[in-house]
Biopython code that builds the backbone (N, CA, C, O; Angstrom):
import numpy as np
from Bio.PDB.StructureBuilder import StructureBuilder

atoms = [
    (1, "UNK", "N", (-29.558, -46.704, -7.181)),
    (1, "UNK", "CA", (-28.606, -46.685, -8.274)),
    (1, "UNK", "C", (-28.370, -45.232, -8.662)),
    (1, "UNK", "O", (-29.288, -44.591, -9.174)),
    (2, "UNK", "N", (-27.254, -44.722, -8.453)),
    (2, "UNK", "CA", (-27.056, -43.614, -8.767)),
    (2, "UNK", "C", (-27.004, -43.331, -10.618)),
    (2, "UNK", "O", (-27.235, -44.363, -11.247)),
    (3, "UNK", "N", (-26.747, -42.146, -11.438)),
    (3, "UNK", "CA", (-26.609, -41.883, -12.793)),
    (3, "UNK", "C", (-25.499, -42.429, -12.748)),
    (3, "UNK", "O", (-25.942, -43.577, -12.713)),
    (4, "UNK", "N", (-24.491, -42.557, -12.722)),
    (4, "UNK", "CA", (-22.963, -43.318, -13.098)),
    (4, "UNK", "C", (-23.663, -44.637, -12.716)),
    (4, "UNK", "O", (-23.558, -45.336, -13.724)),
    (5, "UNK", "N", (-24.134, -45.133, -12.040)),
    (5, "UNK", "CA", (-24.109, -46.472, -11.934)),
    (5, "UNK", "C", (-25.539, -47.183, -13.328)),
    (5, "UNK", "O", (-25.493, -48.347, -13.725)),
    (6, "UNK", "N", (-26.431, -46.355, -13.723)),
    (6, "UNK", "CA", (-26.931, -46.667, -14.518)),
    (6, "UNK", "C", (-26.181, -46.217, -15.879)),
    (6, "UNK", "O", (-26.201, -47.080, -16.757)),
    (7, "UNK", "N", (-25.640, -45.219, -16.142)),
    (7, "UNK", "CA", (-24.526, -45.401, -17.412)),
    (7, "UNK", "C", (-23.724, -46.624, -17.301)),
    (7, "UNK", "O", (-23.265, -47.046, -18.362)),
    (8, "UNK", "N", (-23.359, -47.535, -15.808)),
    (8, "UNK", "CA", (-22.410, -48.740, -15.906)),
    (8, "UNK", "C", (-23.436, -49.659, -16.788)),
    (8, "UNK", "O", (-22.970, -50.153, -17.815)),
    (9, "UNK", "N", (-24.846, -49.931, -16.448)),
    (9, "UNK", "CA", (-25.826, -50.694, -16.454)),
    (9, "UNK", "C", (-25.921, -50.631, -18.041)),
    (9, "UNK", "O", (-25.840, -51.616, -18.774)),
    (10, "UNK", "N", (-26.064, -49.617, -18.360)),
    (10, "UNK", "CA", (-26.415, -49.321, -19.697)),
    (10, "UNK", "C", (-25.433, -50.049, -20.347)),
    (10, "UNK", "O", (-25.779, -51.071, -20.940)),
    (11, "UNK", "N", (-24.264, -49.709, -20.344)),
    (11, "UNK", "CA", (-22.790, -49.636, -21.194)),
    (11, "UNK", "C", (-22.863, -51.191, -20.944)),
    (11, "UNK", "O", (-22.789, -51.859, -21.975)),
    (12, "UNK", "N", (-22.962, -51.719, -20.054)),
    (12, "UNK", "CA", (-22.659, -53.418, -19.485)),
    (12, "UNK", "C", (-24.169, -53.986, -20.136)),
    (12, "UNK", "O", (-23.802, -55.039, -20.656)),
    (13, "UNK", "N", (-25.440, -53.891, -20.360)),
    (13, "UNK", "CA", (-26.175, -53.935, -20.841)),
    (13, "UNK", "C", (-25.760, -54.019, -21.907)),
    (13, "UNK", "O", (-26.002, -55.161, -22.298)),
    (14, "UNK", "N", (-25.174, -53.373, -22.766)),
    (14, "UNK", "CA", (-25.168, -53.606, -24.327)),
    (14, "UNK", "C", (-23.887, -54.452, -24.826)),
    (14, "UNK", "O", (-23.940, -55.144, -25.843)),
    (15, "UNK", "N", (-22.798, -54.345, -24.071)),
    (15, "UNK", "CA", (-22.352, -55.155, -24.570)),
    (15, "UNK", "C", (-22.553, -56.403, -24.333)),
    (15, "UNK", "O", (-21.953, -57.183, -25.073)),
    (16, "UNK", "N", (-23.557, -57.057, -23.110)),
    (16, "UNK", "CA", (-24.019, -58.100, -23.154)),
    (16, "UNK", "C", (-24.897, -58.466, -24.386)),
    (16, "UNK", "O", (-24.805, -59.608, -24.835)),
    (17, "UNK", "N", (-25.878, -57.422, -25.053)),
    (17, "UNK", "CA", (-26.591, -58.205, -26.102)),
    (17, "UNK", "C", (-25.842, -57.845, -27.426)),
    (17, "UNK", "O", (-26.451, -57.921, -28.494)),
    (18, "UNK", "N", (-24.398, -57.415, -27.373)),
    (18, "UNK", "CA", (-23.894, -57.280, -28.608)),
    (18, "UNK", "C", (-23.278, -58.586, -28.567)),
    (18, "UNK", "O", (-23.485, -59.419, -29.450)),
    (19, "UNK", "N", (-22.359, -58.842, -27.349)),
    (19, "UNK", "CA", (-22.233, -60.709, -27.427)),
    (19, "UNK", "C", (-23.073, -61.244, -27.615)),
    (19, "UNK", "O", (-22.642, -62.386, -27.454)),
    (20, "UNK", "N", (-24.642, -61.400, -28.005)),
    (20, "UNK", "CA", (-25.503, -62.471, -28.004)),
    (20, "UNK", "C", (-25.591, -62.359, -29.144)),
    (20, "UNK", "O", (-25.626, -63.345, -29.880)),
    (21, "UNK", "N", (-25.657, -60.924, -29.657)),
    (21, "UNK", "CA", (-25.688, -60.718, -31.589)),
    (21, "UNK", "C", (-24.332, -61.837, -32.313)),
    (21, "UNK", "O", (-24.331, -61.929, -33.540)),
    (22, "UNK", "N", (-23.314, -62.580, -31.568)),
    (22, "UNK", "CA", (-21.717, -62.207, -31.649)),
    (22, "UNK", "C", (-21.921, -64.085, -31.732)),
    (22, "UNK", "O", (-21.125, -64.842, -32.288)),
    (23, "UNK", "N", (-23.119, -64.467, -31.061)),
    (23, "UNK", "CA", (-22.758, -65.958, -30.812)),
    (23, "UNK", "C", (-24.216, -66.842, -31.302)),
    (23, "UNK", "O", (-24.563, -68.021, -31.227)),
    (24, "UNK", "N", (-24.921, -65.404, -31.910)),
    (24, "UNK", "CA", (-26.156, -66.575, -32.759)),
    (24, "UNK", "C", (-26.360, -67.671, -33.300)),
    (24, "UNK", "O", (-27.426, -68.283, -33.250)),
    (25, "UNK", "N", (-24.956, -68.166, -34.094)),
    (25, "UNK", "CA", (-25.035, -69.086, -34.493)),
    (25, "UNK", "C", (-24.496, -70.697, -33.605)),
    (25, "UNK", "O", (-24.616, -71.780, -34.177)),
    (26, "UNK", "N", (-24.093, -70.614, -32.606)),
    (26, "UNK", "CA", (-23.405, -71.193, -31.576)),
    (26, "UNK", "C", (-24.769, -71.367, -30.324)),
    (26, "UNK", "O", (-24.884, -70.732, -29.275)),
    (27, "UNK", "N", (-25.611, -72.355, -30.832)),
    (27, "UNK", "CA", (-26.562, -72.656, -29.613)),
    (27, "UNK", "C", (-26.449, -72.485, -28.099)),
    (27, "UNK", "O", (-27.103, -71.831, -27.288)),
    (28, "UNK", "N", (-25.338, -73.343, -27.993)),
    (28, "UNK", "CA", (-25.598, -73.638, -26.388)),
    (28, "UNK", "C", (-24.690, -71.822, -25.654)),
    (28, "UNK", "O", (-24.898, -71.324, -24.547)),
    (29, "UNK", "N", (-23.973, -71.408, -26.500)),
    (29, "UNK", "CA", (-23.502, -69.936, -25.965)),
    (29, "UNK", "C", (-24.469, -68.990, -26.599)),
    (29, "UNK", "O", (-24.389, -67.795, -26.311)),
    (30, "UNK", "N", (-25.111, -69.291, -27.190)),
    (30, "UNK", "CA", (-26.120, -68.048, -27.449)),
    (30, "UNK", "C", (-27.255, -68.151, -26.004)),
    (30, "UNK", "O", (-27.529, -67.119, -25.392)),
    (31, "UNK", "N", (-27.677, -69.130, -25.701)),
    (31, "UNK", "CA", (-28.579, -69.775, -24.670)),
    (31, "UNK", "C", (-28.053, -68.807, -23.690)),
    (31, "UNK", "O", (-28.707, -67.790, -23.457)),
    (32, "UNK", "N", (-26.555, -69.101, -22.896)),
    (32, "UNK", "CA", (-25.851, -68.791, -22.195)),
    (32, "UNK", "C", (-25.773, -66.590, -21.836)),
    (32, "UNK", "O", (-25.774, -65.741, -20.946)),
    (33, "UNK", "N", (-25.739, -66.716, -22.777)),
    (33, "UNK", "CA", (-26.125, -65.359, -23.539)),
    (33, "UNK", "C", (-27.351, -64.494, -23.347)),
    (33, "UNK", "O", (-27.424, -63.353, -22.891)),
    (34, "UNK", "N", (-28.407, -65.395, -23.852)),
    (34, "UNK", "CA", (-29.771, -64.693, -23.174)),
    (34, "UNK", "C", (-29.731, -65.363, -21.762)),
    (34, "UNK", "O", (-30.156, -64.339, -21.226)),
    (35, "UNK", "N", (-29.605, -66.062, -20.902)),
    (35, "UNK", "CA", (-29.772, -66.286, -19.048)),
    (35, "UNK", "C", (-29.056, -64.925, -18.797)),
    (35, "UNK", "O", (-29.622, -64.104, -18.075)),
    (36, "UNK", "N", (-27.877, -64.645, -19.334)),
    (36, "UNK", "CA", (-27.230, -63.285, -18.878)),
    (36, "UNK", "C", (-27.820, -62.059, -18.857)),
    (36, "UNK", "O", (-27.867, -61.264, -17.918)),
    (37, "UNK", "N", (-28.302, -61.951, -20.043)),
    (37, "UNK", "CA", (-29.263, -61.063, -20.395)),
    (37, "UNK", "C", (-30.765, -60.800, -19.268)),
    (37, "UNK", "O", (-31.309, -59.726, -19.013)),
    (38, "UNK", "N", (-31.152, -62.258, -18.738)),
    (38, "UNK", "CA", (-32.161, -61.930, -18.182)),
    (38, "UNK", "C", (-31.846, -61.539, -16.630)),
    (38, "UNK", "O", (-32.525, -60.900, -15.826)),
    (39, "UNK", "N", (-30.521, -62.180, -16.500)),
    (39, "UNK", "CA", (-30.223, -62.015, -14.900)),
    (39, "UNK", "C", (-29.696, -61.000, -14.880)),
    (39, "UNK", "O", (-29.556, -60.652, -13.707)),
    (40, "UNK", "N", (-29.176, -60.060, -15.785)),
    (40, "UNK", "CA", (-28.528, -58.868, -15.738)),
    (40, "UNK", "C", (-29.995, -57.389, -15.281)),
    (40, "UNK", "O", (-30.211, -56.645, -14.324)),
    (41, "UNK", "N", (-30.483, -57.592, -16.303)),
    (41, "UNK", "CA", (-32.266, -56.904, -16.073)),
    (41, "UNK", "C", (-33.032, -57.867, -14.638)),
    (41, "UNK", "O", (-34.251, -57.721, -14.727)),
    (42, "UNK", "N", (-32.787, -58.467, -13.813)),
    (42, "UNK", "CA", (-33.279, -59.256, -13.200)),
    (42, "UNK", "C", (-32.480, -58.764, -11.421)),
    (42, "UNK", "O", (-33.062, -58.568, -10.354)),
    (43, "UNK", "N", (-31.373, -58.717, -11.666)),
    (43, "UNK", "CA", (-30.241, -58.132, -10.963)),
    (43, "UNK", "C", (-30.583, -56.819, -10.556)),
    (43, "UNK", "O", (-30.884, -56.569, -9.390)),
    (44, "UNK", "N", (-30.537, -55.549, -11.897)),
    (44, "UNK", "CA", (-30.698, -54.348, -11.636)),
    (44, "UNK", "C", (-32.209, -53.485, -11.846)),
    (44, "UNK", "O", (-32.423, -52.275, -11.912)),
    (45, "UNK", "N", (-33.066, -54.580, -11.913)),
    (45, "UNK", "CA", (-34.587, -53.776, -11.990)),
    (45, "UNK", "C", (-34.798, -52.979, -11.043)),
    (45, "UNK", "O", (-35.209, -51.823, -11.147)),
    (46, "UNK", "N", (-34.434, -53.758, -9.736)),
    (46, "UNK", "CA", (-35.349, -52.665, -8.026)),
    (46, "UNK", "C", (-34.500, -51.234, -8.103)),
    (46, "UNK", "O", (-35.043, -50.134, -8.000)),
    (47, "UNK", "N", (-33.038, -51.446, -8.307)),
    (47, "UNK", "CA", (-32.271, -50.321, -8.438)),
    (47, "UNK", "C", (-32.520, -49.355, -9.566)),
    (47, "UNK", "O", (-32.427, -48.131, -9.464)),
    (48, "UNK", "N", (-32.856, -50.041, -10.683)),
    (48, "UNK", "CA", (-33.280, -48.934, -11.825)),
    (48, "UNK", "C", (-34.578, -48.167, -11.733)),
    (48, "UNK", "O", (-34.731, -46.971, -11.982)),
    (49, "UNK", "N", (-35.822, -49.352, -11.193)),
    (49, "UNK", "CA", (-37.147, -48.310, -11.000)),
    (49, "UNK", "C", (-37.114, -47.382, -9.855)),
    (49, "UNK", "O", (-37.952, -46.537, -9.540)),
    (50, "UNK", "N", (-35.923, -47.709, -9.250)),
    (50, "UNK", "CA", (-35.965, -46.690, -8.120)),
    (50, "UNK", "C", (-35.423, -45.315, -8.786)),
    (50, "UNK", "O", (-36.160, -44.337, -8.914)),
    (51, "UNK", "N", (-34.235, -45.326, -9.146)),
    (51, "UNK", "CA", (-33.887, -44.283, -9.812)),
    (51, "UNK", "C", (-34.027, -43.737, -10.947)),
    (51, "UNK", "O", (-33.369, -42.748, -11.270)),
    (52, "UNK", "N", (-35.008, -44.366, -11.808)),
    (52, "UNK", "CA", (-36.003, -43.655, -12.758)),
    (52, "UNK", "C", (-36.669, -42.443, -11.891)),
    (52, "UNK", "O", (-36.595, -41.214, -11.892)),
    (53, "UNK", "N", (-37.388, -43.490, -11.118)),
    (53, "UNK", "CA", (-38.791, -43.022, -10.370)),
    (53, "UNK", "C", (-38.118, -41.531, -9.628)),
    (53, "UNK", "O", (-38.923, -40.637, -9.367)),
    (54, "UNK", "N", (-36.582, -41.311, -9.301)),
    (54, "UNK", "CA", (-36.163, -39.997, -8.595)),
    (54, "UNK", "C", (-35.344, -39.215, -9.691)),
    (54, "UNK", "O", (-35.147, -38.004, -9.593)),
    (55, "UNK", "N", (-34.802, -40.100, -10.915)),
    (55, "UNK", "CA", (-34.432, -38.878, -11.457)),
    (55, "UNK", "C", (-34.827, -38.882, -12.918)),
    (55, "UNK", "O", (-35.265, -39.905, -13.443)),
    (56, "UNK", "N", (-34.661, -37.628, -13.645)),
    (56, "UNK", "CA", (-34.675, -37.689, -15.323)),
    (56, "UNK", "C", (-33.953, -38.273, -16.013)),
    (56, "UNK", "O", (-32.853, -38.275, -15.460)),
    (57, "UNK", "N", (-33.894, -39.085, -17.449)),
    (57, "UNK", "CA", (-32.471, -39.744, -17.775)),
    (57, "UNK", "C", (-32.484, -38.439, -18.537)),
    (57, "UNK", "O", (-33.293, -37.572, -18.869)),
    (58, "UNK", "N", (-30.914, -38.779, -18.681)),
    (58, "UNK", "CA", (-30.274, -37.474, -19.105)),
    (58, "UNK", "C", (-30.411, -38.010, -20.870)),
    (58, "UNK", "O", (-30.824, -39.121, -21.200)),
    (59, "UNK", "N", (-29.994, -37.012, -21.757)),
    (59, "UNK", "CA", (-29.966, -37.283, -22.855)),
    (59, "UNK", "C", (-28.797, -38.275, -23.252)),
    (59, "UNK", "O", (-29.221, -38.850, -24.254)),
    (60, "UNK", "N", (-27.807, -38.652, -23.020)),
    (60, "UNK", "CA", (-26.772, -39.177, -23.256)),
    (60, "UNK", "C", (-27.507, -40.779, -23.118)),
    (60, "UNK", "O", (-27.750, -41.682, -23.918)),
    (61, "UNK", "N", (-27.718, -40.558, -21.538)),
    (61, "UNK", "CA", (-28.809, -42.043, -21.375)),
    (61, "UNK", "C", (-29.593, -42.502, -22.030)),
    (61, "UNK", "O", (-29.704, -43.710, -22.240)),
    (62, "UNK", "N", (-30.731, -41.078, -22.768)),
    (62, "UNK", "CA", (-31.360, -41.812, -23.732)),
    (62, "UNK", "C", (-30.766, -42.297, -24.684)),
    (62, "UNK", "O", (-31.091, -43.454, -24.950)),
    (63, "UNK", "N", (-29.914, -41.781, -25.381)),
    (63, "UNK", "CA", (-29.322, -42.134, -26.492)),
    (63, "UNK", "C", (-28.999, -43.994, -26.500)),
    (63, "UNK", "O", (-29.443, -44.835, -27.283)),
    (64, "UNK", "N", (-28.037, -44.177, -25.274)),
    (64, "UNK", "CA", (-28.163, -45.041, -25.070)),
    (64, "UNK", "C", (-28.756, -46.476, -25.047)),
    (64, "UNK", "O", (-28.331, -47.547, -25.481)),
    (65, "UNK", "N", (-30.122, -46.046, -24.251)),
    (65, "UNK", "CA", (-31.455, -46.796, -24.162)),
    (65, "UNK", "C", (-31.904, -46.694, -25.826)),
    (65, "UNK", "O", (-32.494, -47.732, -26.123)),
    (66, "UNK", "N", (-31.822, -45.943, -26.761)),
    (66, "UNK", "CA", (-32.022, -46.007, -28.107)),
    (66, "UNK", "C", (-31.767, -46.827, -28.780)),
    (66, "UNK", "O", (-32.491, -47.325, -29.642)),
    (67, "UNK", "N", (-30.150, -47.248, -28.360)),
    (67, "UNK", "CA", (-29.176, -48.267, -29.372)),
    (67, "UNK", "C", (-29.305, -49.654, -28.711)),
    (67, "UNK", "O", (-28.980, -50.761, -29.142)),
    (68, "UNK", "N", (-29.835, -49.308, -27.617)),
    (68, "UNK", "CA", (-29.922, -50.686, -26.977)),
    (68, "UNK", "C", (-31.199, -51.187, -27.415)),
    (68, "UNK", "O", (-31.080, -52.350, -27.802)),
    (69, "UNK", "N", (-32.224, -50.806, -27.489)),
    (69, "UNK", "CA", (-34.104, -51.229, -28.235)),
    (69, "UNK", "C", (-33.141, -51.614, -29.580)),
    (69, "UNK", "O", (-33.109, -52.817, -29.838)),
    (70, "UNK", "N", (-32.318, -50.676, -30.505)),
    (70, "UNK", "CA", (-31.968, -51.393, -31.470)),
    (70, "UNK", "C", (-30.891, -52.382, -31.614)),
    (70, "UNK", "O", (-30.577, -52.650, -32.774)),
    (71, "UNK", "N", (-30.358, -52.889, -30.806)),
    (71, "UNK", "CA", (-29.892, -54.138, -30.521)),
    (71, "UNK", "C", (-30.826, -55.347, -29.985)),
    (71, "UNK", "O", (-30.361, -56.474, -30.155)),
    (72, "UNK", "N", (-31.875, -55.261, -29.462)),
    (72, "UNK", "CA", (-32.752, -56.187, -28.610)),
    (72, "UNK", "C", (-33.779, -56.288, -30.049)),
    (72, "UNK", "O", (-34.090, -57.459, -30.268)),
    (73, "UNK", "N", (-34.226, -55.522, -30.832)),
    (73, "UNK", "CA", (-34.699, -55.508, -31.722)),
    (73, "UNK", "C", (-34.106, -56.534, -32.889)),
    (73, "UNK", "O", (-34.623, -57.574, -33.296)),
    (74, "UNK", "N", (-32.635, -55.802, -33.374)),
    (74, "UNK", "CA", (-31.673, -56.909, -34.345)),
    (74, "UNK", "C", (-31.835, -58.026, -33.790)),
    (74, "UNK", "O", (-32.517, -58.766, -34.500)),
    (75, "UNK", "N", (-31.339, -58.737, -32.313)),
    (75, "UNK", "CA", (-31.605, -59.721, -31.728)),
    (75, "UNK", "C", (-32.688, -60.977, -32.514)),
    (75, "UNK", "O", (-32.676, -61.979, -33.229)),
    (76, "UNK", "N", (-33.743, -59.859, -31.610)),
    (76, "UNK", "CA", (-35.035, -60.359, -31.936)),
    (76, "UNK", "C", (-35.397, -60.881, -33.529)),
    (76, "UNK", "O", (-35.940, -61.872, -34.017)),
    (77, "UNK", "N", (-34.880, -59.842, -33.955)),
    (77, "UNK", "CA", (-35.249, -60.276, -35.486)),
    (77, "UNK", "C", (-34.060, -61.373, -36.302)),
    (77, "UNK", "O", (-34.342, -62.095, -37.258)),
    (78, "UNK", "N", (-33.275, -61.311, -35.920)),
    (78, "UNK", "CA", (-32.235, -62.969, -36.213)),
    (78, "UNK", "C", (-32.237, -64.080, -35.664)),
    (78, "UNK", "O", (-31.729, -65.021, -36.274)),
    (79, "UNK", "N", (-32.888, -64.315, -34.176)),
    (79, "UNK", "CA", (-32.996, -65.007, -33.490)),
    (79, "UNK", "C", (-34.559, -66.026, -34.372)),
    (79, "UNK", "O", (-34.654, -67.193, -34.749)),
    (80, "UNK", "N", (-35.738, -64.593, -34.393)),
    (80, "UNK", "CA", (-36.953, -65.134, -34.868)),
    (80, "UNK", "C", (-36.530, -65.909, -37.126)),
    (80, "UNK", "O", (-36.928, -66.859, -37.800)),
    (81, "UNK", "N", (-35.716, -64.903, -37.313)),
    (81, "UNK", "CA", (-35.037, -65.436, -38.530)),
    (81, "UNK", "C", (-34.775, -66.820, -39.075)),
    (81, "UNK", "O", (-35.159, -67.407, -40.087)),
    (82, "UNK", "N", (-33.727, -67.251, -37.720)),
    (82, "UNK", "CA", (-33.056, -68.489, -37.546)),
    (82, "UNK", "C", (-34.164, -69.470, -37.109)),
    (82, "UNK", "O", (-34.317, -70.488, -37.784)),
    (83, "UNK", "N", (-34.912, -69.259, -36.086)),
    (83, "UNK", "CA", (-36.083, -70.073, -35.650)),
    (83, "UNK", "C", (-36.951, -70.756, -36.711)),
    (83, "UNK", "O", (-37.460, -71.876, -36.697)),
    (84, "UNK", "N", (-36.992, -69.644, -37.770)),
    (84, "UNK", "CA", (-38.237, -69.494, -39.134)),
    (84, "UNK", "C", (-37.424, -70.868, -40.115)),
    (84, "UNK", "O", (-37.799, -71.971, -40.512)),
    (85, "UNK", "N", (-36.605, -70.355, -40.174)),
    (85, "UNK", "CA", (-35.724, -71.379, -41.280)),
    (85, "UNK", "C", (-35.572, -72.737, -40.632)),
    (85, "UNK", "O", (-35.621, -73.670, -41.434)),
    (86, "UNK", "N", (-35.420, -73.016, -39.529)),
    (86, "UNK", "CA", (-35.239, -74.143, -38.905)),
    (86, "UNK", "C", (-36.552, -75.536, -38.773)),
    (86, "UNK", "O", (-36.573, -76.761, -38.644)),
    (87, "UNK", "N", (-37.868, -73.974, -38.951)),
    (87, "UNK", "CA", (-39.286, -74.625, -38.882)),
    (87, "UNK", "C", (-39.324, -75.040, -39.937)),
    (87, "UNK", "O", (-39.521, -76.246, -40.085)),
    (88, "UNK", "N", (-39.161, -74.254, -40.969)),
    (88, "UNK", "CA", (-39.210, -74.699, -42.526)),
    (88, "UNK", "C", (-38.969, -75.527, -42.841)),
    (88, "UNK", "O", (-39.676, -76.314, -43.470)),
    (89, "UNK", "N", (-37.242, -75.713, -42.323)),
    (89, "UNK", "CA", (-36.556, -77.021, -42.428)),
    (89, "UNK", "C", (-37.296, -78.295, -42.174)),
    (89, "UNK", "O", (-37.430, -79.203, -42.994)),
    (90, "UNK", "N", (-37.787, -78.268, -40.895)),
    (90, "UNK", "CA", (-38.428, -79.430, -40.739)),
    (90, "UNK", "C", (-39.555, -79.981, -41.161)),
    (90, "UNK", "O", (-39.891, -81.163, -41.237)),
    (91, "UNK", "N", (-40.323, -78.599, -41.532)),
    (91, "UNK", "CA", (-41.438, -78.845, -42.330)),
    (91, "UNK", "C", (-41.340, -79.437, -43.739)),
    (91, "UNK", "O", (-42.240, -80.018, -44.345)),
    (92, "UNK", "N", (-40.089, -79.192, -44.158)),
    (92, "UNK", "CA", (-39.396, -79.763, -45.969)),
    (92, "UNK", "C", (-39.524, -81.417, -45.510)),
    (92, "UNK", "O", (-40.360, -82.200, -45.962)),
    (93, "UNK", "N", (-38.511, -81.721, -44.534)),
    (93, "UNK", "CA", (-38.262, -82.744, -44.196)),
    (93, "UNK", "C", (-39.114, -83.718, -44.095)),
    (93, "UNK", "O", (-39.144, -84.778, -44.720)),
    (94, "UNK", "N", (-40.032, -83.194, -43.019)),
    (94, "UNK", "CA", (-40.940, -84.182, -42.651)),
    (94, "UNK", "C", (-42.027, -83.975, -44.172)),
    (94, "UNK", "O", (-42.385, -85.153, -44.185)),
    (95, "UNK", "N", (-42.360, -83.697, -44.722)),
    (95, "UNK", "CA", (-42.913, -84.015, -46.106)),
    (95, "UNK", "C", (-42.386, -84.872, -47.061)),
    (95, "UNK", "O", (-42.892, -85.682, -47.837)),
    (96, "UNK", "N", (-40.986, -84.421, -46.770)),
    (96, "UNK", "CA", (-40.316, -85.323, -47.941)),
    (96, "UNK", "C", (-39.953, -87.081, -47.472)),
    (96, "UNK", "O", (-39.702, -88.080, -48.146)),
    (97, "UNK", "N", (-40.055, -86.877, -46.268)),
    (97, "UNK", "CA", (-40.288, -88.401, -45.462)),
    (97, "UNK", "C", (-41.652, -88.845, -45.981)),
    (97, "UNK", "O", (-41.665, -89.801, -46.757)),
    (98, "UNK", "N", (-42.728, -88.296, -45.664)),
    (98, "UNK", "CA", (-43.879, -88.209, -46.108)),
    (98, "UNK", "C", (-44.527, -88.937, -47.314)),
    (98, "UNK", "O", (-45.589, -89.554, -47.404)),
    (99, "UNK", "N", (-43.376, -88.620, -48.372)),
    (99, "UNK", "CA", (-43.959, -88.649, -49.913)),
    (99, "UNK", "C", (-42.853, -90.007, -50.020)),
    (99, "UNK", "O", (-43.047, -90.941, -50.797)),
    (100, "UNK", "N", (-41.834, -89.931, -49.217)),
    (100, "UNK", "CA", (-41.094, -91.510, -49.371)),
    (100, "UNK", "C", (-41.419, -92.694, -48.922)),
    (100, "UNK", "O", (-40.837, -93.743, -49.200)),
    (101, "UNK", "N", (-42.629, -92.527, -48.011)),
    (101, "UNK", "CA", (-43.327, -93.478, -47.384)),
    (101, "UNK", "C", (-44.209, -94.248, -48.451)),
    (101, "UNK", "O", (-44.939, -95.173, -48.095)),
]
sb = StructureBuilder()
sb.init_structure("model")
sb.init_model(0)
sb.init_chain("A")
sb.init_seg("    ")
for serial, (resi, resn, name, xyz) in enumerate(atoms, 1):
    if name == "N":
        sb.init_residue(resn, " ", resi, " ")
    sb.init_atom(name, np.array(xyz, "f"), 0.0, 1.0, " ", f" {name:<3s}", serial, name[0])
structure = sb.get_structure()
């Protein structure tokens, strides 16, 4: 993978998890969303550790790789958000079944 082709990776990388930020609330396309996500990193791993392993990222790249941890991060933390409230939910529920019994 040459540097232009990992700036593609990068740039195509993020806007894949800015669509996943884009469709959180929409299950079955958020789903759709992370498979992309994994086949995209899944796709370009052999090519990226190769060209880590021969060249420096440039600063621009890092920058990059910066905003992207803070997108996978936001992710992470709305995804685990939504999960939390949903447990709750059921935890209300099934109590309040509970106490109607």
């Amino acid at each position: 993978m040459t540097e232009r082709n990992l700036d593609v990776f990068l740039d195509t990388f993020k806007s894949i998890l800015e669509g996943a930020l884009l469709c959180l609330n929409d299950g079955k396309l958020f789903n759709e969303k992370i498979h992309e996500i994994e086949q995209a990193l899944l796709d370009a791993s052999p090519e990226l550790v190769s060209q880590l392993g021969q060249h420096s990222i440039e600063s621009e790249q890092a920058k990059k790789i910066k905003f992207i941890i803070s997108l996978i991060q936001e992710l992470e933390l709305k995804s685990n958000a939504k999960l939390n409230w949903f447990q709750g939910l059921d935890k209300h529920l099934k109590r309040t079944l509970a106490n109607d019994i």
